[in-house]
C-alpha positions in Angstrom: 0.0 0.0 0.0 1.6 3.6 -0.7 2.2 6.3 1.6 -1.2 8.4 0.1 -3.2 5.4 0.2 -2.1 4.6 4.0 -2.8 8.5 4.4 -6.1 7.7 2.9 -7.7 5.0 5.4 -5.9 6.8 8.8 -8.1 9.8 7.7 -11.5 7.7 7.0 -10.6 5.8 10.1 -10.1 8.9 12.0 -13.2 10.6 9.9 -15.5 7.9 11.4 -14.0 7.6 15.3 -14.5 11.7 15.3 -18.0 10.9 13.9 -19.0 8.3 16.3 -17.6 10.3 18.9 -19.7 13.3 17.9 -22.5 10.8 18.4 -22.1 9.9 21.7 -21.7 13.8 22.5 -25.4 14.2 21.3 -26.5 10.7 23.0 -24.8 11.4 26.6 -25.8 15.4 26.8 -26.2 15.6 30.0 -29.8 17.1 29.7 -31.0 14.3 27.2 -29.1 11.9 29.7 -31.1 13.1 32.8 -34.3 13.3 31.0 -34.5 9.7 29.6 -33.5 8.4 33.3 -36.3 10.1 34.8 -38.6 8.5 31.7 -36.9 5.5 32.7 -38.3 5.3 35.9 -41.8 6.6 35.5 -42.2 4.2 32.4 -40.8 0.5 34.0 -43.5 -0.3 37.1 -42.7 -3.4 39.0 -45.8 -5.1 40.5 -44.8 -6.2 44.0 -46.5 -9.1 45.6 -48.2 -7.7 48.1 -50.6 -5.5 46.0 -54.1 -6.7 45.2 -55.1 -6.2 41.3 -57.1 -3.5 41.6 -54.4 -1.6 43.5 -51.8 -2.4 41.0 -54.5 -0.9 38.6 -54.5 2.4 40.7 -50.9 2.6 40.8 -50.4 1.9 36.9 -52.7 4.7 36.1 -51.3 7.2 38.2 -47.6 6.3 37.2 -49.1 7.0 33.5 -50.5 10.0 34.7 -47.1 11.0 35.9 -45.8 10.2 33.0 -47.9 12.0 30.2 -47.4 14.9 32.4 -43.5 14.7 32.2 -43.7 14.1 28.4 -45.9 16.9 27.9 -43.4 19.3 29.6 -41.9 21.9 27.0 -38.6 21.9 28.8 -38.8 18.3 27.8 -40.0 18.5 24.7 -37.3 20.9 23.8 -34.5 18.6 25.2 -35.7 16.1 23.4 -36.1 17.7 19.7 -32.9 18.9 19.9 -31.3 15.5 20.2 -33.6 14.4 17.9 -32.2 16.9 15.5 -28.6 16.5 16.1 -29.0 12.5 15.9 -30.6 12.3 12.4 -28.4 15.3 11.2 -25.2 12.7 11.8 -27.0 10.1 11.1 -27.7 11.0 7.7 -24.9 12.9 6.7 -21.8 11.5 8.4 -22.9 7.8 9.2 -23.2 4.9 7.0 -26.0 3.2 8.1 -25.2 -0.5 8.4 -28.3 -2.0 8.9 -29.6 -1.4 5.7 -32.9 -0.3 6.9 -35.0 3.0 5.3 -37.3 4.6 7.8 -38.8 7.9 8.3 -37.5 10.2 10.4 -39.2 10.4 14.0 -40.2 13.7 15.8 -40.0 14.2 19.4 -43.2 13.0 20.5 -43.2 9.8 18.3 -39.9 9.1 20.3 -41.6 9.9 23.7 -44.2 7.7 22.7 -42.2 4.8 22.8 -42.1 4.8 26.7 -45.6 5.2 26.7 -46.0 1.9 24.8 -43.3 0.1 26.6 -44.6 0.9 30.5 -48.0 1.2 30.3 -49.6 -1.2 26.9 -52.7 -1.8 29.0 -53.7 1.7 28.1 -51.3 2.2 24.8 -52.6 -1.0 23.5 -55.8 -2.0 25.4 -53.9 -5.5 26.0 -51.6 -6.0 28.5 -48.1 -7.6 28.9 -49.5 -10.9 29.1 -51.7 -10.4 26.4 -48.9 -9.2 24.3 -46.6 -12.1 24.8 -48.9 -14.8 23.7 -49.6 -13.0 20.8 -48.2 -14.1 17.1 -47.5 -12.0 14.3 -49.8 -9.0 15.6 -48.9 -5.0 14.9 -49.1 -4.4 18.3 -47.1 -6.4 19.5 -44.3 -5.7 17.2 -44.5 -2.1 18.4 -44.5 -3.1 22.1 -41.3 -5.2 21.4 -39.5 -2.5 19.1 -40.6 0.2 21.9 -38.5 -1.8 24.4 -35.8 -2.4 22.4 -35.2 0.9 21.6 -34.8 2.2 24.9 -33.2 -1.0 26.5 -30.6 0.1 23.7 -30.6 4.1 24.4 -29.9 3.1 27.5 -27.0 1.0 26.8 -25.3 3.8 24.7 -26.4 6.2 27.7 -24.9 3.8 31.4 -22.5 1.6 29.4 -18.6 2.7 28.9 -17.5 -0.5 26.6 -18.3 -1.9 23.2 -19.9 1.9 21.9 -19.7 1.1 18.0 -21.5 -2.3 18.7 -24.0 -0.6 20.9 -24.9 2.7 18.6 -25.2 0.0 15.4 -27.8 -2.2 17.2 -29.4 1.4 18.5 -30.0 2.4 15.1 -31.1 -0.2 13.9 -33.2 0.1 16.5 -34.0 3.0 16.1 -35.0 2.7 11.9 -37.4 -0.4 12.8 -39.5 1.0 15.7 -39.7 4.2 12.9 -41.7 1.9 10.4 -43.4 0.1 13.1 -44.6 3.0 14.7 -46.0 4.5 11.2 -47.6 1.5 10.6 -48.9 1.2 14.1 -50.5 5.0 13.8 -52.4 4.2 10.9 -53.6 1.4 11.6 -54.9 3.0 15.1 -56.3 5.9 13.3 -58.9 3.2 10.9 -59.9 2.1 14.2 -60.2 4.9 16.0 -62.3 6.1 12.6 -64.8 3.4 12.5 -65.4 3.4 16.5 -66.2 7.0 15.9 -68.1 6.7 12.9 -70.4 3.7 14.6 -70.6 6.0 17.6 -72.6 9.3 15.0 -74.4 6.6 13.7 -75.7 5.0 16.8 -76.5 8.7 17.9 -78.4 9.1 14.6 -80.5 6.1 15.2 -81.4 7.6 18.8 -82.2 11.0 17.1 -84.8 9.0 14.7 -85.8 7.0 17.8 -86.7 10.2 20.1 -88.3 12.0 17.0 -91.3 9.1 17.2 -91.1 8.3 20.1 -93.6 9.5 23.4 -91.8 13.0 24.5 -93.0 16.0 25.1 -91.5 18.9 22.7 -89.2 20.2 25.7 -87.9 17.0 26.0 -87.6 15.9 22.0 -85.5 19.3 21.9 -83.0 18.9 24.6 -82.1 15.2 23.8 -82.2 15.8 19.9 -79.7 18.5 20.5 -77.7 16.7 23.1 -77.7 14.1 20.2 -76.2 16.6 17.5 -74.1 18.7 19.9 -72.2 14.8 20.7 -72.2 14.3 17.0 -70.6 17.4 16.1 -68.1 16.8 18.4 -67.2 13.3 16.9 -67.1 15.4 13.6 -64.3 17.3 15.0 -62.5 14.7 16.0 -62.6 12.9 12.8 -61.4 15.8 11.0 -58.2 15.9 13.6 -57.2 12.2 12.9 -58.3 13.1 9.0 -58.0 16.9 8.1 -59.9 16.1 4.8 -62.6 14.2 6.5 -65.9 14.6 4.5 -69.1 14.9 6.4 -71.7 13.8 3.2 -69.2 10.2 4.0 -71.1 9.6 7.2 -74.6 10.0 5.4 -73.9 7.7 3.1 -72.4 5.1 5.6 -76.4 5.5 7.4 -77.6 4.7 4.7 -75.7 1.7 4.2 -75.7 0.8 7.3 -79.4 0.9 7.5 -80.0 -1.5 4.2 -77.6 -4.1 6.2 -79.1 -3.4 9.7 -82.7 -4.2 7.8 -81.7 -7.2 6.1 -79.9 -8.8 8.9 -82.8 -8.4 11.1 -84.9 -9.8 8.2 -82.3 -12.5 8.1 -82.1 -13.3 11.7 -85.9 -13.8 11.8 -86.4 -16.0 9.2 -83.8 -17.9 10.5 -85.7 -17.8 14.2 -89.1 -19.1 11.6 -87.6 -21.9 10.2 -86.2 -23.0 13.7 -89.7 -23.6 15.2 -91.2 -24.8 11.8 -88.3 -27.4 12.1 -89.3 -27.7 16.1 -86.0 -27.2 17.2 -86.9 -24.0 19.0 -83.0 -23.6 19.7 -82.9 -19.7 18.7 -85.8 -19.3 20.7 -84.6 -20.8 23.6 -81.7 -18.5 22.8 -84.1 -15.3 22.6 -86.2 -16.1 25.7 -82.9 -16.2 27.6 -81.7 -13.2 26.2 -85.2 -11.8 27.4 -84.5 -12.7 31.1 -80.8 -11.5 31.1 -81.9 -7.5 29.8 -84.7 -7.6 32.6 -82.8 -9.0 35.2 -80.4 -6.4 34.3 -82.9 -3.7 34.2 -84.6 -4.7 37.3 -81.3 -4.8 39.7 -80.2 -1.5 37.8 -83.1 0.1 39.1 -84.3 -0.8 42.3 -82.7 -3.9 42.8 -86.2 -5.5 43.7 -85.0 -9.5 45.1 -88.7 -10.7 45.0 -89.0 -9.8 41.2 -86.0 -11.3 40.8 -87.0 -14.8 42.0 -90.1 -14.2 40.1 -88.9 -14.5 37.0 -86.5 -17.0 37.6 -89.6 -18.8 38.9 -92.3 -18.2 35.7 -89.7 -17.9 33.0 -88.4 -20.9 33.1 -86.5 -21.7 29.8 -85.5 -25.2 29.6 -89.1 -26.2 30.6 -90.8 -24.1 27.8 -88.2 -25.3 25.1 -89.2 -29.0 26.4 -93.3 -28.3 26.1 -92.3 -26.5 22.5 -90.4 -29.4 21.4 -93.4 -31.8 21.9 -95.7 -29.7 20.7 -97.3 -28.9 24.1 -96.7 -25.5 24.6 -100.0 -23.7 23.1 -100.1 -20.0 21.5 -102.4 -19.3 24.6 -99.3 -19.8 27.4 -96.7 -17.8 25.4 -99.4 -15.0 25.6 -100.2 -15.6 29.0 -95.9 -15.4 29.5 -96.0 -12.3 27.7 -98.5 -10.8 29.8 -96.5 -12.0 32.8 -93.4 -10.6 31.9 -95.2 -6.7 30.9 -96.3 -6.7 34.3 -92.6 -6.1 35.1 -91.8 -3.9 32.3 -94.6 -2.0 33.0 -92.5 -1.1 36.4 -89.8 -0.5 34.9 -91.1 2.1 32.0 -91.5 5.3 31.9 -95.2 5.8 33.4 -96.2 7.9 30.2 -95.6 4.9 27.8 -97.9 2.6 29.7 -101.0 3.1 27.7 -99.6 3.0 24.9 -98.1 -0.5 25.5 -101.2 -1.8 26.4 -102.9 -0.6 23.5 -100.1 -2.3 20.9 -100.4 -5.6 23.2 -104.1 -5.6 22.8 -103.8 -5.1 19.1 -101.3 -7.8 18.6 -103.0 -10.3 20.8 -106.9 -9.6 18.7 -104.6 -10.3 15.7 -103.4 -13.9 16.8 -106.4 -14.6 18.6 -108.9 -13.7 15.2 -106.2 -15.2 13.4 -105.1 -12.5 10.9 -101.7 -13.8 12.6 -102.2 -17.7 12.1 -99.1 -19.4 11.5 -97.3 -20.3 14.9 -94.0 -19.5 13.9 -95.4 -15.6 12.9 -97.4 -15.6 16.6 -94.2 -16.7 18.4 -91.8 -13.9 16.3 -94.4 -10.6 17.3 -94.6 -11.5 20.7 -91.0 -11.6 21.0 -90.5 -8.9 19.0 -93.3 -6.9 20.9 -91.2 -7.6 24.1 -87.7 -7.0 23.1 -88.6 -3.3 21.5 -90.3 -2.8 25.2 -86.9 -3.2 27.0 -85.3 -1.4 24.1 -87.9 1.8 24.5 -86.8 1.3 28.1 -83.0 2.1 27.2 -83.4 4.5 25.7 -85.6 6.3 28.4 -82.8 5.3 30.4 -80.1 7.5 28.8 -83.0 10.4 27.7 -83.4 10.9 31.7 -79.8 11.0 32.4 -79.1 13.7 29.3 -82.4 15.4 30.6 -81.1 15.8 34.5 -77.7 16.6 33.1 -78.8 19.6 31.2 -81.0 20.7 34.2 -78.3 20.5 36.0 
């Protein structure tokens, strides 16, 4: 090798030590370095053995509390972009990157995020570290692990004196991959958070069209109709933060979509529930009369908690029996009616007082149509009494929320 050539590789050696060493300025800066140990300790929480569940629960929020707080510091965020800066700036121009990996370039709070994701996943991720580990192939938790690895390496390059080039390679490489996963990751979490807020305008639409027929007085139609729109311009808003170019007529035509499916489905679901008693199986309406004593059991201990109607209806709505008598053909038109009747008793004390009479004017209807036949098939008796009930506990709902909004804007 000649003398220039020799002359040559001392200066690219000495090019890259002065680089790296540049690089470990920006990653030990004592502010940086005192800011990522105090992340360090509000982000791992060890669960001693001593604390119940729910206290660990307690503790874990406020830790996350304390740590959100931290992040959102502008002293911290500062710290942080500048190292941010300084570390892509030689990363890019001075640094061969040896793990072959393109990734975007992160901004201070997509960095900070990562010790969100790492200590606390149950809120992060709605899954905890349990969760996470016996998951395969999942987003999530490839963005857990990356989030730990990138700061189990930072803080290698930060505490430890030996083996630096090893360490700052595996950091950014580190580094580049929780950068793709993290993109990934976000969008994926903004679809979601999209379609949970688009089901939640359209489940408020549905209410609107509910309150609008049903039995309200005009004071009352007008302050839960514009509780209604007031919640769904908000969700507007925050669909336009995730997506700035967000268009409104979108959500119309997802109603309207929605509502075809909605209706078929339901058209679907009880012809299905037909030809399961024309076949006397009677397995969906076991299903259904069991789904008819879990929403007023439910109703009845969220109201006044009443033990004796409790027992009651354990008592008279006995489900295996009735599937039994259906099965063998000895469970007449006549008792299901007689059920029904039992079972409005109770709605009746759990409704809103003003929609009794008009309950008992639809039952009265619905029973002269069995009873003169116009409704004459068994299968077509069985599905309007159930339906009959089921839009009963519904109504009930939905008086439910109306009296909380109501009290709420008194308030």
């Amino acid at each position: 090798m000649s003398k220039p050539e020799k002359h040559l590789v001392y200066l690219s050696k000495f090019k890259k030590k002065y680089q790296y060493n540049k690089l470990f300025e920006i990653i030990n800066n004592k502010y940086f370095k005192k800011v990522f140990n105090n992340l360090m300790k509000l982000t791992f929480v060890k669960k001693e053995s001593k604390i119940t569940d729910d206290s660990y629960i307690i503790e874990l929020s406020s830790k996350f509390d304390l740590l959100t707080d931290y992040i959102q510091k502008n002293s911290v965020l500062q710290i942080v972009n500048i190292f941010i800066e300084k570390l892509y700036r030689y990363m890019n121009t001075s640094i061969e990157n040896e793990s072959e990996i393109i990734a975007p370039q992160l901004v201070n709070k997509e960095l900070l995020i990562s010790f969100c994701i790492a200590g606390y996943p149950d809120f992060m991720l709605k899954l905890s570290s349990k969760e996470i580990n016996n998951l395969e192939g999942c987003l999530k938790k490839d963005v857990f692990d990356l989030s730990k690895k990138l700061l189990i390496t930072l803080g290698c390059l930060i505490n430890v004196k030996t083996n630096k080039d090893e360490l700052l390679r595996k950091f950014i490489k580190a580094l580049n991959m929780y950068s793709n996963c993290l993109l990934l990751f976000m969008n994926e979490d903004k679809k979601e958070n999209t379609c949970e807020l688009v089901n939640k305008w359209y489940c408020l639409e549905k209410s609107i069209v509910e309150i609008r027929n049903g039995n309200y007085t005009n004071y009352e139609k007008k302050e839960f109709i514009d509780y209604y729109l007031d919640s769904q311009k908000n969700i507007v808003i925050l669909l336009k933060h995730i997506n700035i170019d967000f268009d409104e007529t979108y959500l119309y035509w997802f109603k309207s979509t929605a509502d075809k499916i909605e209706d078929n489905i339901h058209k679907c679901f009880w012809d299905t529930l037909s030809a399961d008693i024309n076949s006397n199986k009677y397995d969906m309406f076991e299903n259904l009369l069991n789904e008819l004593k879990i929403e007023l059991l439910c109703l009845n201990n969220n109201n006044n908690n009443n033990k004796t109607v409790t027992e009651d209806l354990e008592k008279y709505l006995d489900v295996d029996f009735i599937k039994q008598m259906a099965t063998h053909n000895s469970y007449s038109i006549e008792q299901l009616i007689a059920l029904g009747e039992y079972l409005l008793v109770m709605i009746r004390k759990l409704q809103a007082p003003a929609r009794t009479d008009t309950m008992n004017n639809e039952w009265k209807k619905l029973v002269d149509k069995i009873e003169s036949k116009k409704i004459n098939k068994l299968d077509k008796q069985i599905i309007s009494i159930i339906k009959f009930l089921l839009d009963e506990i519904q109504l009930i709902k939905l008086d439910i929320v109306a009296f909380h909004i109501l009290n709420d804007q008194l308030v």
